[in-house]
C-alpha positions as CSV (number, residue, x, y, z in Angstrom):
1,X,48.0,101.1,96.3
2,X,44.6,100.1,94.9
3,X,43.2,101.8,92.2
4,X,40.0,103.0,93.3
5,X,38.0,104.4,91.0
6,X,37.9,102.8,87.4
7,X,36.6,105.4,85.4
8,X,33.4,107.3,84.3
9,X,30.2,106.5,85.8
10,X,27.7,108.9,84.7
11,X,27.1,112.6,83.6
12,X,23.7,114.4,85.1
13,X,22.4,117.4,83.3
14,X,19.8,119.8,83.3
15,X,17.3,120.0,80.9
16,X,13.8,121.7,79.7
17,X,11.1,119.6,78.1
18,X,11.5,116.1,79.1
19,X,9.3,114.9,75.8
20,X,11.9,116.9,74.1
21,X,15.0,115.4,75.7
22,X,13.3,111.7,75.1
23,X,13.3,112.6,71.6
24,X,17.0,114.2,71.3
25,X,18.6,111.0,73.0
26,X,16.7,108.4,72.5
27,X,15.8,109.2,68.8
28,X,17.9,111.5,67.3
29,X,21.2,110.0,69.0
30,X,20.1,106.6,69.4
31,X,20.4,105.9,72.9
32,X,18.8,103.5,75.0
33,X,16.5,105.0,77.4
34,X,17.4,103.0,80.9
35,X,15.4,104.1,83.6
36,X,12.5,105.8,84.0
37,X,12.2,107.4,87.3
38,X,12.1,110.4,88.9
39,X,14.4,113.2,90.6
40,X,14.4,111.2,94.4
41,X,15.2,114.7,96.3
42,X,12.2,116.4,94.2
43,X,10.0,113.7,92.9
44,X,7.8,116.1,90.9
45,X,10.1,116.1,88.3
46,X,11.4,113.3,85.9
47,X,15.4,111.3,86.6
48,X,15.3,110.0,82.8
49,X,18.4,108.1,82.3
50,X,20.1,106.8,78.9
51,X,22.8,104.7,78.1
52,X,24.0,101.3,76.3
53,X,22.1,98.1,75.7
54,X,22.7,96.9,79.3
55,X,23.1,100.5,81.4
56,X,26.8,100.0,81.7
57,X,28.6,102.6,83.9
58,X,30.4,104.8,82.0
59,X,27.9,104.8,79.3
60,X,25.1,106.8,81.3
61,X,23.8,110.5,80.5
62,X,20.9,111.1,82.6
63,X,18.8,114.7,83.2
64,X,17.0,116.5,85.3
65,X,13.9,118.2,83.2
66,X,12.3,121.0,84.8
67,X,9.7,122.6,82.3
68,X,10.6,126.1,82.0
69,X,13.9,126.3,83.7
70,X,15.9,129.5,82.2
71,X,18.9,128.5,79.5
72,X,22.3,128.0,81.5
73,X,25.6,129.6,80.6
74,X,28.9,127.5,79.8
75,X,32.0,128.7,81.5
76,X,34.5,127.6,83.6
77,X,33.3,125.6,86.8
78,X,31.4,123.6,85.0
79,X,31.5,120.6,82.4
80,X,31.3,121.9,79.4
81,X,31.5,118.9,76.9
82,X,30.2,115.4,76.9
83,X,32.0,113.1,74.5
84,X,31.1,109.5,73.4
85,X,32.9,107.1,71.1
86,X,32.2,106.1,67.7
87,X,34.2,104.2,65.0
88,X,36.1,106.4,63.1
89,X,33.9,104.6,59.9
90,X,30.8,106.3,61.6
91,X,32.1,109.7,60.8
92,X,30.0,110.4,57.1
93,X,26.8,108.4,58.8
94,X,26.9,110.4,62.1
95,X,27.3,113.8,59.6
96,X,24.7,112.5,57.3
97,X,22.0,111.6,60.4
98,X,22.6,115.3,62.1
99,X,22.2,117.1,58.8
100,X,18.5,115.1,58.3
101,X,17.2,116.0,62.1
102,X,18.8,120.0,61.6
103,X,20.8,119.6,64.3
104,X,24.1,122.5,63.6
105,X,27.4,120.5,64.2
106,X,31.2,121.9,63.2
107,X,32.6,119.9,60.5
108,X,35.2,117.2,61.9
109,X,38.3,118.6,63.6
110,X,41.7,117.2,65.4
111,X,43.2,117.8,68.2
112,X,45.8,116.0,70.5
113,X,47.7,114.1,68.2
114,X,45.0,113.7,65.0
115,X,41.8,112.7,67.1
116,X,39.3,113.9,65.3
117,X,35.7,114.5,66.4
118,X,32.3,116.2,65.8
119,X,30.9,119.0,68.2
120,X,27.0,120.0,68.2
121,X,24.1,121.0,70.7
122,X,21.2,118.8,72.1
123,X,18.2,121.0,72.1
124,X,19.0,122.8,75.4
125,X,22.4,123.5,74.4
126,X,24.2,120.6,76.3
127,X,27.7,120.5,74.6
128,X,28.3,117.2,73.0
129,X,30.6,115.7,71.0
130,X,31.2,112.4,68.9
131,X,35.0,111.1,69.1
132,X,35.9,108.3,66.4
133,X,38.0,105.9,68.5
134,X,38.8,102.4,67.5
135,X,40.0,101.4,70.3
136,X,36.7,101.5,72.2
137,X,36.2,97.3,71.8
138,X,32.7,98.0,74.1
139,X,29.5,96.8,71.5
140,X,27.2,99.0,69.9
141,X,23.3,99.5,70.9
142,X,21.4,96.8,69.2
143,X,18.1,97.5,68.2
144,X,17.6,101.3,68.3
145,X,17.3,103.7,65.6
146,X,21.0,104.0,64.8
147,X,22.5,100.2,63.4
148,X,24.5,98.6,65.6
149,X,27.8,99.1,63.8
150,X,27.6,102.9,63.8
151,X,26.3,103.4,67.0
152,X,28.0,104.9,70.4
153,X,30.1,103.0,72.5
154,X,29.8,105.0,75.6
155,X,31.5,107.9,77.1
156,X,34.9,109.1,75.6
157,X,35.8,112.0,77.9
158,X,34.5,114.9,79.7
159,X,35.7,118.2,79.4
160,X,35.7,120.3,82.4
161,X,36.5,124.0,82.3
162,X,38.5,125.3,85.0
163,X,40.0,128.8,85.8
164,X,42.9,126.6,87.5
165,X,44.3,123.6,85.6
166,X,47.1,122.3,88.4
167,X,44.4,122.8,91.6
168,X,41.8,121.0,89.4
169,X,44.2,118.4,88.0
170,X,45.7,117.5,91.4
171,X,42.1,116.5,92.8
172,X,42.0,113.7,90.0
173,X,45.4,112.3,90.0
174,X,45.6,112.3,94.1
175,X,42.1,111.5,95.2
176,X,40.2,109.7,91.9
177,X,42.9,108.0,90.8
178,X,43.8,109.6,87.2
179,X,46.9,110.2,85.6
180,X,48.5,112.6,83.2
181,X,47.9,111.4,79.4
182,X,48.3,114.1,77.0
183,X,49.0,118.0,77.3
184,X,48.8,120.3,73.8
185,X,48.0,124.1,73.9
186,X,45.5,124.5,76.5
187,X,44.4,121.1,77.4
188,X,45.2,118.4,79.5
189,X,43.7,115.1,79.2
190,X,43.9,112.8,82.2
191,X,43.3,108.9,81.8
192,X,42.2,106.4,84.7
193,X,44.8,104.2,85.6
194,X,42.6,101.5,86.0
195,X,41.2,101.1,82.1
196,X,43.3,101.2,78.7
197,X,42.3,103.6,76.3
198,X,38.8,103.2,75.0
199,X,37.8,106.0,76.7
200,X,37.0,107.7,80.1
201,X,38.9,110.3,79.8
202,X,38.6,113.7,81.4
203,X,40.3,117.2,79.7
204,X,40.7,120.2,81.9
205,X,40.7,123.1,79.3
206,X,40.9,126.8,80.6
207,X,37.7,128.6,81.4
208,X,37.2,132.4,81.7
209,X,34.0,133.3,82.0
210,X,32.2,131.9,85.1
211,X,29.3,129.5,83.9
212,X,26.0,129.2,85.2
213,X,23.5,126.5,85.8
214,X,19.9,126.2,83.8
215,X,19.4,124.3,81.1
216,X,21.7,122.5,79.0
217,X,24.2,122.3,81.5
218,X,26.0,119.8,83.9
219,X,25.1,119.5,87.3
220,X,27.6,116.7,87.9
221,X,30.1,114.5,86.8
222,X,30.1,110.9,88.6
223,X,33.5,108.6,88.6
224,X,33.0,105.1,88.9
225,X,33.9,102.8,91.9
226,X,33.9,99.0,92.0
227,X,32.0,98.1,95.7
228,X,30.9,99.8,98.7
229,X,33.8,99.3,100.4
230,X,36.0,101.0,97.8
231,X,33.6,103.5,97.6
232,X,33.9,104.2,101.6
233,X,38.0,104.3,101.1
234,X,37.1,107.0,98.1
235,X,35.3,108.6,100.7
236,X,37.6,109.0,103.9
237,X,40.3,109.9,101.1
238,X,38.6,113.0,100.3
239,X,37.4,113.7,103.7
240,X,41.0,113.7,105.0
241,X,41.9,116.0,102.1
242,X,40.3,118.3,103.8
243,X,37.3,118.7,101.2
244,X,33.7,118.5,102.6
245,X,31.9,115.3,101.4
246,X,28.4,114.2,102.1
247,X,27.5,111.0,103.8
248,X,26.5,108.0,101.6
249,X,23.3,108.8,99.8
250,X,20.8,105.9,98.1
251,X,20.2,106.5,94.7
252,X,18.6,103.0,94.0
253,X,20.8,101.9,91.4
254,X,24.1,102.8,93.1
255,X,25.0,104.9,95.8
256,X,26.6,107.9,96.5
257,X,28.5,110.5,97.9
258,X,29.5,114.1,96.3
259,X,32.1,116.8,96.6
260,X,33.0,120.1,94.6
261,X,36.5,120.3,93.7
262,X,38.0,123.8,94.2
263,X,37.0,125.1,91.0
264,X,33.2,124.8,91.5
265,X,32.5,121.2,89.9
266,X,30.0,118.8,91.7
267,X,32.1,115.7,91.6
268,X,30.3,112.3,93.2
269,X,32.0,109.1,93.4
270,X,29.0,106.2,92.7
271,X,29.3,102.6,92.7
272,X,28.5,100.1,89.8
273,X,26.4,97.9,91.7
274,X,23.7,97.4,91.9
275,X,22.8,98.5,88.9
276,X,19.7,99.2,86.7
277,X,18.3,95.5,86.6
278,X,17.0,95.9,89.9
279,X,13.9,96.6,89.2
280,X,13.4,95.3,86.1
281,X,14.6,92.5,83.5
282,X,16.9,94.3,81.4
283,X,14.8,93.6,78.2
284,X,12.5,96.2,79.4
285,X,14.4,98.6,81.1
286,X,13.2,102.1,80.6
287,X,9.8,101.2,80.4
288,X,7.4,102.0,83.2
289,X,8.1,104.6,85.9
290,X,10.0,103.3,88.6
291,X,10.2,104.3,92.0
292,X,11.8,103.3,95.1
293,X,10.1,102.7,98.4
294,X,10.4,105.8,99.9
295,X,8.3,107.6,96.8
296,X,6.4,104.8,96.1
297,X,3.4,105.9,97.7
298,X,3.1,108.9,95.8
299,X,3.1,106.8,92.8
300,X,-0.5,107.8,92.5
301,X,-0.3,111.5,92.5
302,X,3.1,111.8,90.7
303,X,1.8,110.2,87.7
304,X,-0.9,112.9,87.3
305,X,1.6,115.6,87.5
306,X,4.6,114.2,85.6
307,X,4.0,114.7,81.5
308,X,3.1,111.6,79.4
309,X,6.0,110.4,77.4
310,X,6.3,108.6,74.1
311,X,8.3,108.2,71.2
312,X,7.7,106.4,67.9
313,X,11.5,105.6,67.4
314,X,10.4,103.9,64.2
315,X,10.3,107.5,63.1
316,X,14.3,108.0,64.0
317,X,15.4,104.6,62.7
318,X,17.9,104.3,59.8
């Protein structure tokens, strides 16, 4: 049977201050800021999306920032930890470049077999982590404040907490297309079997206390899926597992279609094309507010409401 889903796509969270957020990722972390646009189902409100050089899936963290929105609470039924990949040589750097911008992190740790990693806070809370890994081959982010060599690949794994590892676990290896990799203490860590082992991993640990949505949280986690057509078998997979999924939903740059697995987690399965370029040459992604057709004629009146961004990344450049 054909593997249909090769991996991470992208992780959406919810954020606070969008001049904030622009200033954690794309400064602080060195991301590339992608795409400019705006939430499509409530267009008063920013989509700001960040990710490699060329907006690769599996390399995309993109938020929701409502001004004002209360402070979330992590705890099972939710994603609870968003992990990139770094070479294991970046370790002191990556120490070093938190320390000089405040940001708290816990010293470097192991787990599963001497992976070592580094776990701190975005400004809203969002649980990250950087996981050296020299076997992610993917290339760094040329031209942004972090050099090259020291930057992150992409995503390493996502750790969802669950109050029920087998019901959660059984959702990824029968209907996404995961497998078993590694099980220590009290996590689990799953692998695509589509990719090798640069990354894309997702850990089930076990949650206790329910978690709640706000700020600094996950609203979703979104798997990866090659075409349309794999993306409609995805689909009528889940459906006949007896989950509800929505219809095929536009999002511009891919399309769509979500579920909740049993524990609580918003799951969607998007596809890679057609990708971020659409719009605009990849050069200058991330520059100018885009907007698709449909909210194009509110261009007008959004852009008085939404705030101005900038950044001076010269300011966050090593």
């Amino acid at each position: 049977m054909k593997n249909l889903i090769t991996g991470l796509h992208h992780v959406t969270a919810m954020a606070d201050s969008s001049q904030q957020n622009l200033a954690f990722y794309a400064g602080i972390l060195g991301l590339r800021l992608v795409k400019k646009t705006v939430n499509f189902d409530a267009p008063e409100v920013y989509h700001l999306y960040y990710g490699d050089q060329e907006g690769s899936p599996g390399s995309i963290l993109t938020f929701f920032p409502f001004a004002g929105l209360r402070k979330g609470v992590h705890g099972s039924g939710q994603m609870t930890n968003t992990s990139f990949s770094i070479p294991s040589n970046a370790l002191d750097y990556w120490q070093q470049r938190l320390q000089k911008f405040n940001i708290k992190y816990n010293q470097p740790e192991e787990r599963l077999d001497g992976e070592v990693y580094i776990k701190f806070q975005d400004f809203d809370g969002l649980g990250l982590e950087l996981v050296a890994n020299d076997n992610d081959g993917r290339p760094g982010i040329a031209d942004g404040p972090v050099p090259s060599h020291y930057s992150v690949r992409g995503f390493h794994s996502a750790t969802l907490s669950v109050s029920d590892l087998d019901t959660t676990g059984e959702i990824l290896t029968t209907l996404l297309d995961y497998k078993i990799n590694k099980h220590k203490n009290n996590r689990i860590r799953l692998s695509p079997m589509s990719v090798s082992s640069k990354g894309q991993f997702v850990d089930l640990i076990t949650g206790t206390q329910r978690g709640m949505s706000g700020s600094g949280t996950v609203h979703h986690l979104a798997f990866a899926t090659a075409s349309d057509e794999d993306q409609l078998q995805v689909r009528e997979r889940i459906e006949n597992s007896g989950l509800q999924i929505t219809p095929v939903l536009d999002r511009q740059y891919f399309h769509s279609v979500y579920f909740r697995e049993p524990g609580g987690i918003l799951f969607e399965v998007a596809t890679n094309p057609p990708g971020f370029s659409i719009d605009e040459p990849v050069e200058s992604m991330g520059q100018s507010l885009k907007l698709p057709e449909w909210i194009e004629p509110q261009r007008k009146s959004l852009e008085l409401k939404l705030e101005d961004l900038n950044i001076d990344l010269a300011k966050y450049k090593d």
